[in-house]
N, C-alpha and C positions, 0 to 999 in steps of 0.2 A: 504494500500500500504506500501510495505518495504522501509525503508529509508537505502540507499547503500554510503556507501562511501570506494573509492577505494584510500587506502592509500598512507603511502612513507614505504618504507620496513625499520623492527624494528631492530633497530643494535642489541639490547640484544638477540631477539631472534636466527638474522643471526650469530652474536657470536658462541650462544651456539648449534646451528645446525652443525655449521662448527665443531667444536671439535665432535660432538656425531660422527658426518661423519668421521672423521678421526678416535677415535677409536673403533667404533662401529663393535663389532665382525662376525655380521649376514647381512653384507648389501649385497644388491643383486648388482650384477653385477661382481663379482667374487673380493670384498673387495671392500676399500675406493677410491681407485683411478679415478679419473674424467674421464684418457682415456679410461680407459673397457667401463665406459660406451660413452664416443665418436666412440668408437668402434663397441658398437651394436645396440645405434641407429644411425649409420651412415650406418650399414651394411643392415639396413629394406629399407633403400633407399627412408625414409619418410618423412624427413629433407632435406628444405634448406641447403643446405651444408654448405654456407657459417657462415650464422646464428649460426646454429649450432655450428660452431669451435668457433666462437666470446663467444657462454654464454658461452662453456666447460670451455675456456681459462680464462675465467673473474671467473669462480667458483673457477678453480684450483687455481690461484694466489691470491683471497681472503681468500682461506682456508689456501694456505702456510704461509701469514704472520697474520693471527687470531693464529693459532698454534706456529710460531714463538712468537706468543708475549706475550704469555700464559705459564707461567712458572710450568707446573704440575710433582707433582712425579707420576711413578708408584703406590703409596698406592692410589696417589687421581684420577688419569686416570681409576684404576678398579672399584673402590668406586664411581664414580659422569657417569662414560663413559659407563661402561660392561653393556650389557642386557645378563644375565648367567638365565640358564635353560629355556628358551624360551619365556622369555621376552616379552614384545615390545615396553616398554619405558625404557627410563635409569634412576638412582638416579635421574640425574640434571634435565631430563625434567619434570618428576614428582614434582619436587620441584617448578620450573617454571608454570606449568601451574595450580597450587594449590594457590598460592599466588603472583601470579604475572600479575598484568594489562598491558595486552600488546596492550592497545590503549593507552595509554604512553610514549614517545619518552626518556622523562628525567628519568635517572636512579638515580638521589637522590630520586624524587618521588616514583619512582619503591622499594625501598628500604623501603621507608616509610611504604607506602600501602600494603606492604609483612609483615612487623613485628611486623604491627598493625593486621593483619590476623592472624597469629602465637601466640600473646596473646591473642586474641579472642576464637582462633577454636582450638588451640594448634595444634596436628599430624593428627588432623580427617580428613580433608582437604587433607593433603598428602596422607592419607591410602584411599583416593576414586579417586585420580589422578595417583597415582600409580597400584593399584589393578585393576581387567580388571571391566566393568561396570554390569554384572551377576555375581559379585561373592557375591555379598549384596545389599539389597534395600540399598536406597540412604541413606534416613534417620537413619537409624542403625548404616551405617559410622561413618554420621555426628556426630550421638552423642560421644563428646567427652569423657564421661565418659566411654565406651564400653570398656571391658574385652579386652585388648589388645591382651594378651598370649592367648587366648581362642580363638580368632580371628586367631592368626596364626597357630593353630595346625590344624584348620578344613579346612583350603586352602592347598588340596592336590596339586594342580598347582601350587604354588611356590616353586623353589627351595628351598632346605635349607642355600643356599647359601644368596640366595636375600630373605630368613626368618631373617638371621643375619644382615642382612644390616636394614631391614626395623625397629629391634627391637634397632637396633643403635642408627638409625638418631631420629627417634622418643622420646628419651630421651634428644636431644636437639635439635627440630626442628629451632628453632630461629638462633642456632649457627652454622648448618651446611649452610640454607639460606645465611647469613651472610657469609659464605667459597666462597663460591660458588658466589654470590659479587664482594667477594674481587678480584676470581681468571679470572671472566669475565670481571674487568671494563677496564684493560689496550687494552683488545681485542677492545670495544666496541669505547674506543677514539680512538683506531687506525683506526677500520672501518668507521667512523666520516669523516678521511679524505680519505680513501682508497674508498668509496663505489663511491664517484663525479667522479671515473676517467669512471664509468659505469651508468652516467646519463640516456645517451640515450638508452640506454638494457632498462632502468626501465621506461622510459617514452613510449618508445611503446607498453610496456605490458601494461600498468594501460592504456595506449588507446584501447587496446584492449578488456582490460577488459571492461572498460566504455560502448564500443559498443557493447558486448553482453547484459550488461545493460540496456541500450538504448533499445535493442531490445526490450526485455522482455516488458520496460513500455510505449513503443510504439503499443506493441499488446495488452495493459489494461491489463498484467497478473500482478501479483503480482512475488517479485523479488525471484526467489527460488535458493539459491546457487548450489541444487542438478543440477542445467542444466549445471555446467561446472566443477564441483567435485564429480558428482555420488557416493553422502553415500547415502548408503544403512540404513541408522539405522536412519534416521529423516523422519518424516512424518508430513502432513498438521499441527499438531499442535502444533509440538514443532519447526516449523520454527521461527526465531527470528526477532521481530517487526525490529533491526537497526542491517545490517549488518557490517563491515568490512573486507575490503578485502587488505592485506597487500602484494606485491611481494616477493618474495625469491629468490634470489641466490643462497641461501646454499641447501635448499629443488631440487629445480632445475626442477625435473620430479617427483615431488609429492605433493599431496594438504593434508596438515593437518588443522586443526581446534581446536580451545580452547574456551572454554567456562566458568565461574566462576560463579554461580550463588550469590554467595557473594558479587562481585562486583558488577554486573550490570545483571541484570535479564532475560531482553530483548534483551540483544544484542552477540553478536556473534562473534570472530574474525577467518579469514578463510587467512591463509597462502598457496599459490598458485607459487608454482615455474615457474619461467619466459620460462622454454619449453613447459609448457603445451597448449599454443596456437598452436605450429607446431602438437602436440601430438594430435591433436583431427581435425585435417587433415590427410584423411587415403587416400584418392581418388587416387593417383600416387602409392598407395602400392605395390613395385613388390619386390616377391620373390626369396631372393639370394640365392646360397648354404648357405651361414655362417648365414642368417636371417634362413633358414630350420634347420641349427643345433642349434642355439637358443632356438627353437621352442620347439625341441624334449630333449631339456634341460628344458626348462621349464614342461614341459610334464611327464620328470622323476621325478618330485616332489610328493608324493604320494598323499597328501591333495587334492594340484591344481586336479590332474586326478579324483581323488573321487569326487570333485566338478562336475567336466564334468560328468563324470556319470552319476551323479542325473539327470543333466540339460538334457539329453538325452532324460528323459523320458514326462518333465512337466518344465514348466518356474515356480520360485520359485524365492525366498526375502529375505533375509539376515540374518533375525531370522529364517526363517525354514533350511536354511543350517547348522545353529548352533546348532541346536536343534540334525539334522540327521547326523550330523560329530562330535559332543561332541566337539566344537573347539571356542572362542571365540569371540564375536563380531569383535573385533579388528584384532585377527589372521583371521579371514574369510576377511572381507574389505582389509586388506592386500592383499589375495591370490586374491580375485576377481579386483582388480588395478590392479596385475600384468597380468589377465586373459585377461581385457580389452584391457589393453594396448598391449597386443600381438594377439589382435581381434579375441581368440576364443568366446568371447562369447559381447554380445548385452545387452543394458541397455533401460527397459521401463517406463514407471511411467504409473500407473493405482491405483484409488482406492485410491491414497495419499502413495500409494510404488513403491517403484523399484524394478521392477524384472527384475529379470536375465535370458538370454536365449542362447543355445547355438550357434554358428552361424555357423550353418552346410556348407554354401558354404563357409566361409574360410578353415575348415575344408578339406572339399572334395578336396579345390584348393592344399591344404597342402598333400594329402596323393597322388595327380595326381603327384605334384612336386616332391614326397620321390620315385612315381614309376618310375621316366624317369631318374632319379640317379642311383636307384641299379637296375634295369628291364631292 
């Protein structure tokens, strides 16, 4: 049985979520702004309405003063924030999740346990946190001796952009950590006091969460995060003996996951935005005009449609859409979250995977609605 604990949300991490959100050049929802997206999903008519305004509002106002209070130049906003050439993590998070324990609330600790990592493992560590998870076996990474320059000439998927960055930081991993520190800790005291004015948002999630918990060890299963974050990329046996599961504000309508096997081996931290309970309530779904233009917005994305395609013909798993799209583990999970969450397609587990299927009566209902429009 999985030993679960549903946290208190991690100021370092909501910190530095809240800056990547603000200057994160690819975010969906037509930029960083909290209302686009109070906008559309207020428009699918899938949300509480009320609820809804309350997390936006609590996001946006944590993120205006974690930004206010974070004194960054432009050299360090593009260098720690940009994800340039198609990305999907930034400098900072890759640094964060390479050396940084985030079942830790205290950031002297956090500091420690980082730059004991950094003289251990030196860049290896950031070059497997950064880099997508198919671009090297693991162990190749890790070895810190590896031909660094040789490493990044045969990574035709990185920019040369974020080739120069990564041969940067790499020459002083210790001391960009250490930047990065420095330039999150005023954030991190100020959410300290700023995060209590939104108690009660986080106490009904981690309730919520609990009871799907509950569920789980009430029916004898074992505790599997995939039943409320649907990845695609873990299976029966790399589920982790002791989860954690920490709320987000900053995340808001997305579940990420960090893992360290240098820390701690068995265990797991799984970051869970506080909409995601409304978001996995579809049963009032009614479509609007502006939810149908979404749709067909998201529909123009060429990947997302290639995805469908496939699924047209056979339900399929997350390594084989990566395999038949040349696209990354990460860049796929990505496109199939947003697939989900706009209910074309269905999540199964079978065999210790998830597969993916496409869900021909939202479909149908979708092209019945685009006829009674322009027909």
């Amino acid at each position: 049985m999985n030993e679960v604990t549903i946290a208190s949300p991690n100021l370092f991490y909501e910190s530095l979520s809240f800056l990547e959100r603000a200057y994160h050049k690819e975010i969906e929802y037509d930029g960083n702004d909290y209302e686009q997206l109070y906008k559309s999903l207020s428009a699918k008519q899938l949300f509480d309405e009320r609820k809804l305004h309350r997390k936006i509002k609590a996001a946006k106002a944590l993120q205006k003063k974690v930004c206010k209070s974070v004194n960054l130049t432009q050299e360090e906003i593009q260098l720690y924030f940009s994800s340039e050439g198609g990305g999907t993590r930034s400098i900072a998070k890759a640094l964060a999740a390479a050396y940084i324990d985030y079942q830790c609330t205290d950031l002297e600790y956090m500091k420690k346990q980082a730059y004991a990592l950094c003289d251990t493992y030196g860049y290896s560590l950031f070059l497997f946190a950064f880099c997508k998870e198919d671009m090297l076996e693991q162990e190749e990474i890790e070895n810190k001796d590896v031909n660094f320059m040789t490493f990044l000439k045969q990574k035709k998927d990185i920019s040369d952009s974020d080739k120069w960055k990564l041969a940067m930081i790499c020459q002083d991993i210790k001391g960009y950590l250490r930047t990065l520190f420095d330039l999150l800790e005023p954030a991190v005291h100020m959410m300290e006091k700023e995060i209590q004015l939104y108690t009660s948002l986080i106490i009904d999630f981690q309730a919520y969460l609990q009871t799907l918990v509950d569920k789980e060890m009430e029916a004898g299963k074992e505790i599997s995060i995939q039943s409320f974050c649907d990845d695609a990329f873990m299976d029966k046996e790399s589920i982790d003996k002791k989860i954690i599961i920490s709320p987000s504000i900053a995340e808001l309508n997305a579940i990420t996951w960090v893992k360290n096997n240098k820390i701690d081996q068995d265990s797991c931290i799984y970051f869970i935005g506080i909409l995601m309970d409304d978001s996995y309530h579809r049963e009032n779904h009614v479509l609007s005009r502006e939810a149908l233009l979404q749709n067909l917005k998201l529909l123009s994305d060429h990947s997302k449609f290639e995805i469908l395609k496939l699924l047209r013909h056979k339900s399929m798993y997350g390594q084989e859409i990566c395999e038949q799209l040349n696209l990354s583990k990460a860049t796929i999970s990505h496109h199939m979250a947003a697939l989900s969450s706009a209910n074309f397609i269905t999540i199964r587990e079978e065999k210790n995977r998830l597969y993916y299927d496409i869900n021909e009566t939202f479909i149908n209902d979708l092209l019945q609605h685009l006829s009674k429009e322009l027909l």
